[in-house]
N, CA, C and O of each residue as an XYZ file, in Angstrom:
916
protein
N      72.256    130.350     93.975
C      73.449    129.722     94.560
C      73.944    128.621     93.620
O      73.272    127.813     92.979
N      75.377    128.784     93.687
C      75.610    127.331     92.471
C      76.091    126.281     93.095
O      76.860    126.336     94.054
N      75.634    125.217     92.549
C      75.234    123.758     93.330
C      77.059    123.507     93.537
O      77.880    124.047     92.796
N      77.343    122.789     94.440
C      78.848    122.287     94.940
C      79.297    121.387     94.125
O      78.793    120.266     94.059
N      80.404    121.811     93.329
C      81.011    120.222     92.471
C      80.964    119.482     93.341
O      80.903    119.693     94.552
N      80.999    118.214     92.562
C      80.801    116.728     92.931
C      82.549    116.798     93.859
O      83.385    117.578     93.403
N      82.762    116.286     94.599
C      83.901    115.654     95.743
C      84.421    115.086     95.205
O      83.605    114.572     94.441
N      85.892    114.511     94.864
C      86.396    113.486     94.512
C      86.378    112.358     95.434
O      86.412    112.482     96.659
N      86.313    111.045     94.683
C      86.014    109.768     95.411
C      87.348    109.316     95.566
O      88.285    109.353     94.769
N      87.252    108.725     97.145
C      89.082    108.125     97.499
C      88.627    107.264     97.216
O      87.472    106.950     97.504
N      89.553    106.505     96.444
C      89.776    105.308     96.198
C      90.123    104.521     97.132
O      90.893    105.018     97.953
N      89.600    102.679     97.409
C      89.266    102.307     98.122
C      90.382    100.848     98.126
O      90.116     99.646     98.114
N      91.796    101.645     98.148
C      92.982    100.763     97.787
C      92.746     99.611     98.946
O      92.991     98.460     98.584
N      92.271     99.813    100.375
C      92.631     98.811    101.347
C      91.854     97.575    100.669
O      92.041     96.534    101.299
N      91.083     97.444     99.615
C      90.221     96.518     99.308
C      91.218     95.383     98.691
O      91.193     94.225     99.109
N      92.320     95.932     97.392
C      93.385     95.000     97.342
C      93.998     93.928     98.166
O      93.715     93.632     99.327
N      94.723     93.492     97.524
C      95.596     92.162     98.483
C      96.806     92.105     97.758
O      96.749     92.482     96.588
N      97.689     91.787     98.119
C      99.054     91.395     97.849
C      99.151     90.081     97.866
O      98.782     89.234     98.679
N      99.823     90.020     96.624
C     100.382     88.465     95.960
C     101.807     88.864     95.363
O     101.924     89.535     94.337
N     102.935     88.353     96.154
C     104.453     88.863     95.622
C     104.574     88.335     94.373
O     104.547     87.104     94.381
N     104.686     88.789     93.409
C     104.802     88.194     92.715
C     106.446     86.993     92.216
O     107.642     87.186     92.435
N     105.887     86.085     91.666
C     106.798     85.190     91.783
C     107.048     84.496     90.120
O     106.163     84.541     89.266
N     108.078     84.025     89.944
C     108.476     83.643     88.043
C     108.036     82.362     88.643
O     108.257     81.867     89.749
N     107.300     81.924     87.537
C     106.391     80.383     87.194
C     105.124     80.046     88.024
O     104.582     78.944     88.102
N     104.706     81.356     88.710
C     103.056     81.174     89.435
C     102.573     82.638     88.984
O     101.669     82.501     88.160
N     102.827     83.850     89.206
C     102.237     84.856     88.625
C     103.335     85.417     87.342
O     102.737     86.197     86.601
N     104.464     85.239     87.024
C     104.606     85.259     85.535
C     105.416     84.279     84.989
O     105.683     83.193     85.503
N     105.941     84.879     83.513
C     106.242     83.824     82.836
C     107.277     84.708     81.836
O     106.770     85.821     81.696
N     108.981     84.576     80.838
C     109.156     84.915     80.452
C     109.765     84.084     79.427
O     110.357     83.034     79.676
N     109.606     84.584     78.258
C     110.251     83.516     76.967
C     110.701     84.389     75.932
O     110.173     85.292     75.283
N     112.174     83.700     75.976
C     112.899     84.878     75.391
C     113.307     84.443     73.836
O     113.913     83.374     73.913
N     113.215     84.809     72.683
C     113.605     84.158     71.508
C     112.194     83.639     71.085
O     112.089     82.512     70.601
N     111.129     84.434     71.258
C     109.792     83.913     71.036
C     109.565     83.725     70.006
O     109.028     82.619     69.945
N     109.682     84.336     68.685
C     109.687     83.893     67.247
C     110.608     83.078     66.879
O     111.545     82.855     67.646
N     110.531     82.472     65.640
C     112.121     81.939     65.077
C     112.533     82.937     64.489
O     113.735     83.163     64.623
N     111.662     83.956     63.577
C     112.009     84.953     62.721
C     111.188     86.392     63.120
O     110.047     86.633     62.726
N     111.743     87.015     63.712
C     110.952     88.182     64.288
C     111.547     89.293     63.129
O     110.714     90.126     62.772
N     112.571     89.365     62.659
C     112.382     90.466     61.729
C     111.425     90.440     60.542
O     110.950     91.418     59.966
N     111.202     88.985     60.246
C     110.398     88.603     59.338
C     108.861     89.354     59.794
O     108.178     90.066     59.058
N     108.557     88.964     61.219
C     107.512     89.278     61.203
C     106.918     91.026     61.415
O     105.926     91.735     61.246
N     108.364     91.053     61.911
C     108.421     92.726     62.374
C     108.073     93.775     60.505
O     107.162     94.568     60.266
N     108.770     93.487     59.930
C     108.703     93.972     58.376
C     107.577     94.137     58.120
O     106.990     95.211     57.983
N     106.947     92.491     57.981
C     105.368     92.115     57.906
C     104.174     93.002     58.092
O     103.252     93.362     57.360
N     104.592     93.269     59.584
C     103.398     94.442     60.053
C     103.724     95.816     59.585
O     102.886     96.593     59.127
N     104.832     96.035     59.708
C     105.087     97.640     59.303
C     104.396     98.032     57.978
O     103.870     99.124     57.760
N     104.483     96.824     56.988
C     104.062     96.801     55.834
C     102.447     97.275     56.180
O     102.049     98.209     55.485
N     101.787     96.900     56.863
C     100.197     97.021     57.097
C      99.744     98.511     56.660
O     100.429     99.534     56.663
N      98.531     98.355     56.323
C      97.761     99.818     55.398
C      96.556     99.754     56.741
O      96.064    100.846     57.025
N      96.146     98.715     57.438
C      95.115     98.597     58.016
C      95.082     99.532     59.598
O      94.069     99.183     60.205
N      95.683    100.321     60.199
C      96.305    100.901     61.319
C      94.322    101.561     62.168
O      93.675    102.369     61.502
N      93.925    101.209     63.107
C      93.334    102.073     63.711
C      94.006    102.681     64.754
O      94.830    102.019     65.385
N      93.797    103.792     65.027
C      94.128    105.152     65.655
C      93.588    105.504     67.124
O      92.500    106.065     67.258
N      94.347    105.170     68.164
C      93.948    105.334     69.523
C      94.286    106.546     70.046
O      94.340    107.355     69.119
N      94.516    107.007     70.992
C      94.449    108.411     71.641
C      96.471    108.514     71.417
O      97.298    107.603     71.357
N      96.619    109.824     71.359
C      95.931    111.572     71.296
C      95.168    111.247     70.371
O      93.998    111.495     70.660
N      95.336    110.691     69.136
C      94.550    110.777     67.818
C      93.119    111.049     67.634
O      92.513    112.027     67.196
N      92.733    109.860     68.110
C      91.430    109.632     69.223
C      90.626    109.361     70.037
O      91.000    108.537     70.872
N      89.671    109.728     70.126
C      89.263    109.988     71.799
C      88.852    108.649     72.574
O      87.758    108.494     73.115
N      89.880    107.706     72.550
C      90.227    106.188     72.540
C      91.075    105.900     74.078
O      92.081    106.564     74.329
N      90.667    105.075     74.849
C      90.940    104.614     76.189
C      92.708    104.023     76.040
O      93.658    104.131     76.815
N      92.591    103.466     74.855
C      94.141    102.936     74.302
C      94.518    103.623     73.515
O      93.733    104.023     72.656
N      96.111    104.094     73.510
C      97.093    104.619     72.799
C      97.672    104.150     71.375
O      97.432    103.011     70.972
N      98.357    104.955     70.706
C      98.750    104.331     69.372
C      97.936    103.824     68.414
O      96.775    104.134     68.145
N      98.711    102.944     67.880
C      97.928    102.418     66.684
C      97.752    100.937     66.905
O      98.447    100.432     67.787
N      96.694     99.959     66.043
C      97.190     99.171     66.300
C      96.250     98.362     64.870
O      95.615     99.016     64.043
N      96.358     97.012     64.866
C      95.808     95.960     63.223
C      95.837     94.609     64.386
O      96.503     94.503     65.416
N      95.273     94.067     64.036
C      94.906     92.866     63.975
C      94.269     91.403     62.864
O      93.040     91.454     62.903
N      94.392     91.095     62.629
C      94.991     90.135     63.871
C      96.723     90.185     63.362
O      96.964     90.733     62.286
N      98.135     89.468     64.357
C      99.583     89.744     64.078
C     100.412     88.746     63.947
O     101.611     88.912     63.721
N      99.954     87.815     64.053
C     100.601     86.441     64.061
C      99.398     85.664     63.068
O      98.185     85.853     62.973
N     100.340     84.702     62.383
C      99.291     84.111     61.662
C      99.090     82.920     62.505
O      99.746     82.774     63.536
N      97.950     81.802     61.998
C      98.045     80.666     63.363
C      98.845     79.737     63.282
O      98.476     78.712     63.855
N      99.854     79.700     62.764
C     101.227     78.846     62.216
C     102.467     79.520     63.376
O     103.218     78.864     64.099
N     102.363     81.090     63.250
C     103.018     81.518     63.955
C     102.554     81.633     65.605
O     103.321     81.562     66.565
N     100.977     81.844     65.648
C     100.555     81.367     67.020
C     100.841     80.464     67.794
O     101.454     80.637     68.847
N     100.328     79.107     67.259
C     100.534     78.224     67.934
C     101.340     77.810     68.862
O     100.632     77.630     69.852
N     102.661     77.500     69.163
C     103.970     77.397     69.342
C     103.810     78.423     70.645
O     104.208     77.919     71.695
N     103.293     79.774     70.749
C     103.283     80.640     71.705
C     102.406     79.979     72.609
O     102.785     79.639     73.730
N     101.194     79.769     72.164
C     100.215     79.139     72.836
C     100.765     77.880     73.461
O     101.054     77.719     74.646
N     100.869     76.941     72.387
C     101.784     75.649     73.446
C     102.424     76.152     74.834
O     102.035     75.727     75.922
N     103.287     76.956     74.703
C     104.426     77.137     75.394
C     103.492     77.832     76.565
O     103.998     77.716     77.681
N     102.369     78.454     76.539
C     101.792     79.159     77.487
C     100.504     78.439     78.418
O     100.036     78.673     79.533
N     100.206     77.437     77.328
C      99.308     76.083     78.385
C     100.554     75.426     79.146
O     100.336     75.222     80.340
N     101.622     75.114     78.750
C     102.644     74.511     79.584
C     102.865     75.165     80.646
O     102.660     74.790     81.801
N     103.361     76.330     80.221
C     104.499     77.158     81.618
C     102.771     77.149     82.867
O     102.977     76.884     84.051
N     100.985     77.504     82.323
C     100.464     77.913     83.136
C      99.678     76.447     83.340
O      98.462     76.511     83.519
N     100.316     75.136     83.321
C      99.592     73.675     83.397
C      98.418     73.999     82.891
O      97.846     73.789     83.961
N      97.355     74.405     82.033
C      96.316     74.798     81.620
C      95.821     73.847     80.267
O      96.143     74.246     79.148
N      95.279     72.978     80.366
C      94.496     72.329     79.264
C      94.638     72.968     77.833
O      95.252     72.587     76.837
N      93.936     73.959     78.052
C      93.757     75.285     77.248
C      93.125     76.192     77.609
O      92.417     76.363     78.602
N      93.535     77.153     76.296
C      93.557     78.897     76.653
C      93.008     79.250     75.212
O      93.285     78.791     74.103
N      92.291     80.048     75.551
C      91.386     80.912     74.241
C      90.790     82.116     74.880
O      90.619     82.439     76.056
N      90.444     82.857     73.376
C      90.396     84.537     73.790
C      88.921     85.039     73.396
O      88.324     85.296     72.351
N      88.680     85.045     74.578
C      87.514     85.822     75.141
C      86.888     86.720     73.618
O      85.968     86.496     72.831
N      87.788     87.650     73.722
C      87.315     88.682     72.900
C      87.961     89.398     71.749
O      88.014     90.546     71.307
N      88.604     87.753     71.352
C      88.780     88.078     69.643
C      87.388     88.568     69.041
O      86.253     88.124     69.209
N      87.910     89.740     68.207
C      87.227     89.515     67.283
C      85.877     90.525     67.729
O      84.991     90.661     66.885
N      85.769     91.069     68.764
C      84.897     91.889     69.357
C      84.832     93.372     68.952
O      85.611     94.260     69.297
N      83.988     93.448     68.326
C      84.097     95.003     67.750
C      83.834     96.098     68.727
O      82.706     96.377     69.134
N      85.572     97.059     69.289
C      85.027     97.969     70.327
C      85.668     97.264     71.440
O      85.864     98.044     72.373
N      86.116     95.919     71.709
C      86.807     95.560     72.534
C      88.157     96.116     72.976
O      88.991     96.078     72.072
N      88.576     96.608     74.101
C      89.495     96.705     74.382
C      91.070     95.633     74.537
O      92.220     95.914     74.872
N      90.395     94.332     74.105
C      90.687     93.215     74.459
C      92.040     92.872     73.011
O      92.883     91.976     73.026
N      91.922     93.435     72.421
C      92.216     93.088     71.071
C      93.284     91.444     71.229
O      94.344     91.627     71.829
N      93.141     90.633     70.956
C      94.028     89.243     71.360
C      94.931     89.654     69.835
O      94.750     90.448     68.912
N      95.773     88.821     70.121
C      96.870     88.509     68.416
C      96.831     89.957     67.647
O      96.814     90.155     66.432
N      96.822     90.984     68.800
C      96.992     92.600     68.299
C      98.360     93.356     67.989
O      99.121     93.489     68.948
N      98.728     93.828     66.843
C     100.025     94.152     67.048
C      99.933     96.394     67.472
O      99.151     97.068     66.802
N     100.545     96.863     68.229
C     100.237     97.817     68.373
C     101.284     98.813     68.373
O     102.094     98.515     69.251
N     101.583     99.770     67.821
C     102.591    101.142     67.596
C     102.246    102.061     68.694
O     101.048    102.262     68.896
N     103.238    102.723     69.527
C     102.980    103.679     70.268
C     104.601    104.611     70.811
O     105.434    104.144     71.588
N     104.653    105.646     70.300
C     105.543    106.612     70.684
C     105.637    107.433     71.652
O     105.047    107.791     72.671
N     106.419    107.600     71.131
C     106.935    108.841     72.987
C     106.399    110.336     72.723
O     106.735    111.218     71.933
N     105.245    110.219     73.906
C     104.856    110.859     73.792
C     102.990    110.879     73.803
O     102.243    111.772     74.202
N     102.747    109.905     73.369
C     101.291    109.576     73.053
C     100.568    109.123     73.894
O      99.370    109.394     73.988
N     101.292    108.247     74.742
C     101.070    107.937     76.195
C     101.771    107.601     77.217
O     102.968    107.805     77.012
N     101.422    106.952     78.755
C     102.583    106.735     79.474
C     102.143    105.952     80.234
O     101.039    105.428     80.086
N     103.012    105.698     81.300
C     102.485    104.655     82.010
C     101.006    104.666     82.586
O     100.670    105.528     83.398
N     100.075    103.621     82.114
C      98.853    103.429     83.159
C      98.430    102.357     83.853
O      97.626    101.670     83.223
N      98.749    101.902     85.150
C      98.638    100.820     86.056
C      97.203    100.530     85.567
O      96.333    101.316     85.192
N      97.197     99.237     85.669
C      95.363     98.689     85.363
C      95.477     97.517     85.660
O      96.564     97.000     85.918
N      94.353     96.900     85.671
C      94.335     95.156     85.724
C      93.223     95.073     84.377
O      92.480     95.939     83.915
N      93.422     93.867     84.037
C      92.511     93.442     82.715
C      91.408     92.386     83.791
O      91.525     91.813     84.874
N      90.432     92.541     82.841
C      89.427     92.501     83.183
C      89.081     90.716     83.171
O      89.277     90.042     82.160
N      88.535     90.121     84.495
C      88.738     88.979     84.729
C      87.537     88.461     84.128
O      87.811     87.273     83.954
N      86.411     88.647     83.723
C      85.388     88.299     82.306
C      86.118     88.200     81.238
O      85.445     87.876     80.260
N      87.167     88.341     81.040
C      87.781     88.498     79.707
C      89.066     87.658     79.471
O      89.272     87.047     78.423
N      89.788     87.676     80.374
C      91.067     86.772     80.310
C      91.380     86.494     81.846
O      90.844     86.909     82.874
N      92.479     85.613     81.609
C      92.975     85.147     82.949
C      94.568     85.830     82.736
O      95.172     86.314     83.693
N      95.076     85.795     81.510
C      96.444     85.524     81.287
C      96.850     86.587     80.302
O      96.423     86.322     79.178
N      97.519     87.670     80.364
C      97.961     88.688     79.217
C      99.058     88.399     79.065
O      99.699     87.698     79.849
N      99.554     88.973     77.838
C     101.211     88.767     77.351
C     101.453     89.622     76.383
O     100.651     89.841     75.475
N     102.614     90.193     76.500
C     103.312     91.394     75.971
C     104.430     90.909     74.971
O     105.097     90.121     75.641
N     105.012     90.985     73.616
C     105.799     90.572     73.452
C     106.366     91.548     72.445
O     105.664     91.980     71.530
N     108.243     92.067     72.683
C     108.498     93.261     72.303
C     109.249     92.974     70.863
O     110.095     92.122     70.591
N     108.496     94.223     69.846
C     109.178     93.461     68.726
C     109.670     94.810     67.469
O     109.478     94.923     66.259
N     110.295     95.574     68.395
C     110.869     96.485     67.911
C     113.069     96.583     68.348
O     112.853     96.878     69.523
N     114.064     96.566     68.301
C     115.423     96.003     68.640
C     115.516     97.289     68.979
O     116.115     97.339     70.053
N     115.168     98.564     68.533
C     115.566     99.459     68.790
C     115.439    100.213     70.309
O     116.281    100.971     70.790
N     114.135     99.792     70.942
C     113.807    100.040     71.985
C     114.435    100.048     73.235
O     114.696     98.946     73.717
N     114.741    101.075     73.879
C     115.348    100.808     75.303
C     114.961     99.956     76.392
O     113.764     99.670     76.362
N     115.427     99.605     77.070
C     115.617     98.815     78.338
C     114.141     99.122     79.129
O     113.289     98.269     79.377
N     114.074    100.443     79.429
C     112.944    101.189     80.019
C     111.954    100.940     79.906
O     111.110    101.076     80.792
N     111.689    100.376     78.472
C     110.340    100.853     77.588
C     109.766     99.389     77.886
O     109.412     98.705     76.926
N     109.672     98.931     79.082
C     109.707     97.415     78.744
C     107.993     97.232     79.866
O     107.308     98.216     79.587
N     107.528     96.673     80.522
C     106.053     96.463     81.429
C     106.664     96.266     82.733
O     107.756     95.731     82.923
N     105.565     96.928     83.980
C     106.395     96.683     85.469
C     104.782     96.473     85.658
O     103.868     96.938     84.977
N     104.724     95.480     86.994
C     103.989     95.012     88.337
C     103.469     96.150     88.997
O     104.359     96.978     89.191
N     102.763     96.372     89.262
C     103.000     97.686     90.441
C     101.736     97.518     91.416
O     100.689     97.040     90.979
N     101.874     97.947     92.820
C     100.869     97.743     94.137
C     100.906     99.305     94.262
O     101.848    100.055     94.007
N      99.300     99.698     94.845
C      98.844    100.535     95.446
C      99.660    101.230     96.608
O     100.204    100.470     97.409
N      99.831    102.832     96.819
C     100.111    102.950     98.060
C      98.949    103.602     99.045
O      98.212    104.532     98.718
N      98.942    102.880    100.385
C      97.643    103.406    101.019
C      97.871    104.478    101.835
O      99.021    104.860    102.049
N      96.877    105.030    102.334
C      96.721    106.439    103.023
C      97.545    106.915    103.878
O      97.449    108.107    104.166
N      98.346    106.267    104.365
C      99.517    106.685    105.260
C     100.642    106.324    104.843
O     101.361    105.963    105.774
N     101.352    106.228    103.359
C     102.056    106.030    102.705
C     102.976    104.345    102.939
O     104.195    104.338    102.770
N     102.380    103.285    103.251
C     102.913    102.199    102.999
C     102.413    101.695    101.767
O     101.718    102.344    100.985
N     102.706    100.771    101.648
C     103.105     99.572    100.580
C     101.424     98.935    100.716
O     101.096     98.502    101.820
N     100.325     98.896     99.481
C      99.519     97.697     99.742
C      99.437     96.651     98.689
O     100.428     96.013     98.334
N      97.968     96.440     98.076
C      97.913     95.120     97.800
C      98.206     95.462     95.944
O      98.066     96.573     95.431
N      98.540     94.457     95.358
C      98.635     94.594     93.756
C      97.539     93.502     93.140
O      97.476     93.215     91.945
N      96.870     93.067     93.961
C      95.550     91.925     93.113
C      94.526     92.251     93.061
O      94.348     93.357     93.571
N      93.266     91.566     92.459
C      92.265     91.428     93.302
C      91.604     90.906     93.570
O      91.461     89.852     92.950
N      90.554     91.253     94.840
C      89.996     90.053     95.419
C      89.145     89.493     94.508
O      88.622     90.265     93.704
N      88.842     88.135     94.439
C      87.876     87.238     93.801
C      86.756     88.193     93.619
O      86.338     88.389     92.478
N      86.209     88.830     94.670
C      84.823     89.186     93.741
C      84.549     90.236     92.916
O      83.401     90.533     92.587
N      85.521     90.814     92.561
C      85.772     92.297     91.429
C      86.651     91.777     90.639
O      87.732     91.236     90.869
N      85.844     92.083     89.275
C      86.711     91.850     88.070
C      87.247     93.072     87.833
O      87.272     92.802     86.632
N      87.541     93.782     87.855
C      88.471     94.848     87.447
C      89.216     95.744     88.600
O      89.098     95.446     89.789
N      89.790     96.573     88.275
C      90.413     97.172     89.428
C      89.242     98.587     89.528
O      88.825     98.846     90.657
N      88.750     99.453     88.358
C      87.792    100.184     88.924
C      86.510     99.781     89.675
O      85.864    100.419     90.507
N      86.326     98.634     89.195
C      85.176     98.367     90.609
C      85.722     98.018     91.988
O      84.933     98.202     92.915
N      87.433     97.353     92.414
C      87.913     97.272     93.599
C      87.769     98.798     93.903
O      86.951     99.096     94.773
N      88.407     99.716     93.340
C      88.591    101.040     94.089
C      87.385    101.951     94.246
O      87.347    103.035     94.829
N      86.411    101.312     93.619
C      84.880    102.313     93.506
C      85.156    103.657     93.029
O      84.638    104.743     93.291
N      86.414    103.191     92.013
C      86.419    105.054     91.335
C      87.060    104.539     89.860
O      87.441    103.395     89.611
N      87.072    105.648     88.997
C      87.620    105.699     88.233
C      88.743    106.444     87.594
O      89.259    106.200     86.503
N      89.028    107.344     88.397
C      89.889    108.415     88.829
C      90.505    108.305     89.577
O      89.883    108.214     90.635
N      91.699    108.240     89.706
C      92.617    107.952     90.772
C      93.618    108.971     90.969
O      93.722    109.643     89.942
N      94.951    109.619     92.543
C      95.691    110.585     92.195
C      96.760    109.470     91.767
O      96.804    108.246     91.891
N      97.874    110.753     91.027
C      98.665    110.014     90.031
C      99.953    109.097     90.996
O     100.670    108.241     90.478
N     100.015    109.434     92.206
C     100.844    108.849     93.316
C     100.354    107.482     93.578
O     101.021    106.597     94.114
N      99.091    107.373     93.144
C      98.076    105.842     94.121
C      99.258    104.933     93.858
O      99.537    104.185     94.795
N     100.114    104.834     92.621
C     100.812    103.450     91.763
C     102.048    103.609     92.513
O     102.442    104.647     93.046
N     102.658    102.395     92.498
C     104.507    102.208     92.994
C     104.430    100.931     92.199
O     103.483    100.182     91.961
N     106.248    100.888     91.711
C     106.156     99.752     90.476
C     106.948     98.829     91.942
O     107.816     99.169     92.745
N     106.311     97.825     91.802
C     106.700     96.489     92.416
C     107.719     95.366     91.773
O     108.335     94.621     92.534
N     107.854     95.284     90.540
C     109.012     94.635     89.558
C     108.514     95.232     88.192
O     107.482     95.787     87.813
N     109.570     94.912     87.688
C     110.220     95.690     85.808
C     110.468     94.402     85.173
O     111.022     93.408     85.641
N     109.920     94.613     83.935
C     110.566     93.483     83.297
C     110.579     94.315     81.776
O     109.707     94.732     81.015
N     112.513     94.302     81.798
C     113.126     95.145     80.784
C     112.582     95.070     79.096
O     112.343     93.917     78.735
N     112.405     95.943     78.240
C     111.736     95.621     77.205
C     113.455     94.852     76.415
O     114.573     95.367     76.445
N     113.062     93.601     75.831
C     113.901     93.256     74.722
C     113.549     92.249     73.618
O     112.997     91.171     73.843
N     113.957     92.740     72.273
C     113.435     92.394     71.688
C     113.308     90.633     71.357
O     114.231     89.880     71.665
N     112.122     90.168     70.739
C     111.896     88.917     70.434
C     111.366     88.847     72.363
O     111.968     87.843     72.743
N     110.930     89.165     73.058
C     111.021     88.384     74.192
C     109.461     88.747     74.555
O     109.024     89.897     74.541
N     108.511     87.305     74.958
C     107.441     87.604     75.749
C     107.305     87.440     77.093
O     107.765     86.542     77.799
N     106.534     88.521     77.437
C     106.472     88.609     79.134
C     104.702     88.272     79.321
O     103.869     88.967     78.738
N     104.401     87.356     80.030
C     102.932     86.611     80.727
C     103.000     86.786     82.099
O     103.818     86.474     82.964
N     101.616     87.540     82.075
C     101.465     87.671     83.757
C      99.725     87.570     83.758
O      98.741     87.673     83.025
N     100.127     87.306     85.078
C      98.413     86.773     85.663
C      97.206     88.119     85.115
O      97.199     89.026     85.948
N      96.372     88.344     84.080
C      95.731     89.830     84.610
C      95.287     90.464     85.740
O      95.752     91.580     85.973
N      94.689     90.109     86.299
C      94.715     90.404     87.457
C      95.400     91.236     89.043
O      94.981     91.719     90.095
N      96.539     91.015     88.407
C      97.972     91.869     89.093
C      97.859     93.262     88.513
O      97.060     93.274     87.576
N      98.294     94.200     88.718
C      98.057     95.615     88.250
C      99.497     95.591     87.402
O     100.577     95.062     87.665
N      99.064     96.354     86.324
C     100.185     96.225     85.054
C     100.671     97.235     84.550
O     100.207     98.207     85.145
N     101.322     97.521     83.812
C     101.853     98.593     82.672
C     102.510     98.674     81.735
O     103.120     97.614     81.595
N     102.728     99.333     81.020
C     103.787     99.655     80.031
C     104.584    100.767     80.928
O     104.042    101.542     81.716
N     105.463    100.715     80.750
C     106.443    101.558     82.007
C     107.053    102.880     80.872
O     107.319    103.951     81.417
N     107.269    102.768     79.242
C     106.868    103.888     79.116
C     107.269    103.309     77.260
O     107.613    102.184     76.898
N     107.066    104.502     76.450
C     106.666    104.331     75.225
C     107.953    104.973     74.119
O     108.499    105.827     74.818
N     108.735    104.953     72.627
C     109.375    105.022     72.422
C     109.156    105.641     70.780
O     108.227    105.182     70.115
N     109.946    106.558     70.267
C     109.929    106.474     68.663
C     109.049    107.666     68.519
O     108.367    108.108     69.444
N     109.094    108.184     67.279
C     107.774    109.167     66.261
C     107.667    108.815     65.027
O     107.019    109.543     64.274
N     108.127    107.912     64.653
C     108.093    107.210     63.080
C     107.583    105.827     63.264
O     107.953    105.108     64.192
N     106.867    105.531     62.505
C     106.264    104.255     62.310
C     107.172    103.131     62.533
O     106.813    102.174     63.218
N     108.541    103.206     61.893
C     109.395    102.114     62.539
C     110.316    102.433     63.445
O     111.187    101.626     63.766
N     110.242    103.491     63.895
C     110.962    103.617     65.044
C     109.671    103.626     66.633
O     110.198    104.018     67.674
N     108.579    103.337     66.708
C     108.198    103.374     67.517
C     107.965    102.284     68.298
O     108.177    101.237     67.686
N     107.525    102.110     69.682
C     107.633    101.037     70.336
C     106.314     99.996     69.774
O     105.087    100.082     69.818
N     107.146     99.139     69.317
C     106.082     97.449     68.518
C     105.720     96.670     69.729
O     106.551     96.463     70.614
N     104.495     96.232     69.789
C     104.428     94.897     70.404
C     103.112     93.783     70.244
O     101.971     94.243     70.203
N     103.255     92.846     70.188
C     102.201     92.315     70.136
C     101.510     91.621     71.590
O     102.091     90.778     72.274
N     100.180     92.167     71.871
C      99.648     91.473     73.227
C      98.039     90.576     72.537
O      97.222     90.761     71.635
N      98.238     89.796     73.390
C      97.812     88.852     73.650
C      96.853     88.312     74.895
O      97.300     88.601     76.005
N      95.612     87.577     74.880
C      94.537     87.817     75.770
C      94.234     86.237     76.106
O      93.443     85.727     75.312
N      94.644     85.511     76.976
C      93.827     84.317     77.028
C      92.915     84.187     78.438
O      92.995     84.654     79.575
N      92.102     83.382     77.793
C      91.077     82.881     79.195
C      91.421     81.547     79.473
O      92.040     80.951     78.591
N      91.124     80.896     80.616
C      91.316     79.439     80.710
C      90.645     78.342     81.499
O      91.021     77.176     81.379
């Protein structure tokens, strides 16, 4: 007799909570974030150093990406502006510099249409408090930009987009790792444009809402960013 596949595990969305999100407590947007973004945009394209994330390979993250993308001349100034907007003493990154980290801080990363797509997640609260996206390609559509998004629960309402204090990640809230592709609904958009960074709490469930380009400079640029605090 052959043994019964394993069951799929429901995910255990009622565990979430909802936090609406709100501009200047769960995010933050700053628009004109470089002084010189083509400068820096050139900069990277120029790079020989590219590692290779999925389709390519068999990599949890998409595209390409080098590190580190800002030099700390060009950091700084971001950082200021991000202990301010989050009243925070200071902020530093967990997992610069971690070989194998998913975390990559001051990462600049390439990803086209096509390579991947949207995947709701939360970042991992051992690791940062605070992510930030910042888009640095002009060519990019409106679309291509990161959305919020809350769970929908078993009888098709609206639930929570956080999580609770005692799970750092969202696969240990849901006790799965597999989810169906319906679980997500985007809760707010925040349009991709260029020079502009978007900061949100990690913790909130996130995305890239979708990806752009097949040429190295035509594909969607951005640099993210990881702080703890």
């Amino acid at each position: 007799m052959n043994p019964r596949p394993p069951q799929p595990v429901t995910p255990k969305a009622h565990r979430l909570i909802y936090r609406p999100p709100l501009l200047g407590r769960d995010y933050w947007i700053l628009d004109d974030a470089l002084p010189d973004p083509v400068a820096v945009r050139q900069r990277l394209l120029q790079r020989q150093d590219w590692v290779l994330g999925a389709p390519h390979r068999p990599e949890a993250w998409p595209g390409m990406r080098a590190q580190p993308a800002l030099t700390p001349e060009e950091l700084a100034p971001l950082e200021a502006w991000a202990r301010q907007q989050t009243r925070q003493k200071k902020l530093f990154a967990v997992g610069a510099g971690l070989q194998g980290s998913q975390f990559n801080h001051n990462c600049v990363q390439l990803v086209g249409a096509g390579e991947s797509g949207p995947r709701p997640h939360t970042d991992s609260r051992r690791l940062c408090k605070y992510a930030a996206v910042l888009y640095l390609n002009p060519e990019v559509p409106d679309h291509c930009g990161t959305a919020l998004y809350r769970v929908r629960l078993p009888d098709g309402s609206p639930g929570g987009n956080t999580l609770p204090a005692r799970f750092s990640n969202l696969v240990e809230a849901l006790d799965s790792r597999f989810v169906p592709p319906d679980l997500f609904v985007q809760d707010l958009a925040f349009d991709h444009r260029f020079n502009r960074l978007v900061m949100y709490k990690a913790d909130l469930i996130h995305s890239a809402t979708g990806y752009w380009g097949q040429t190295l400079a035509d594909k969607r640029m951005t640099l993210v960013f990881f702080w703890m605090a």
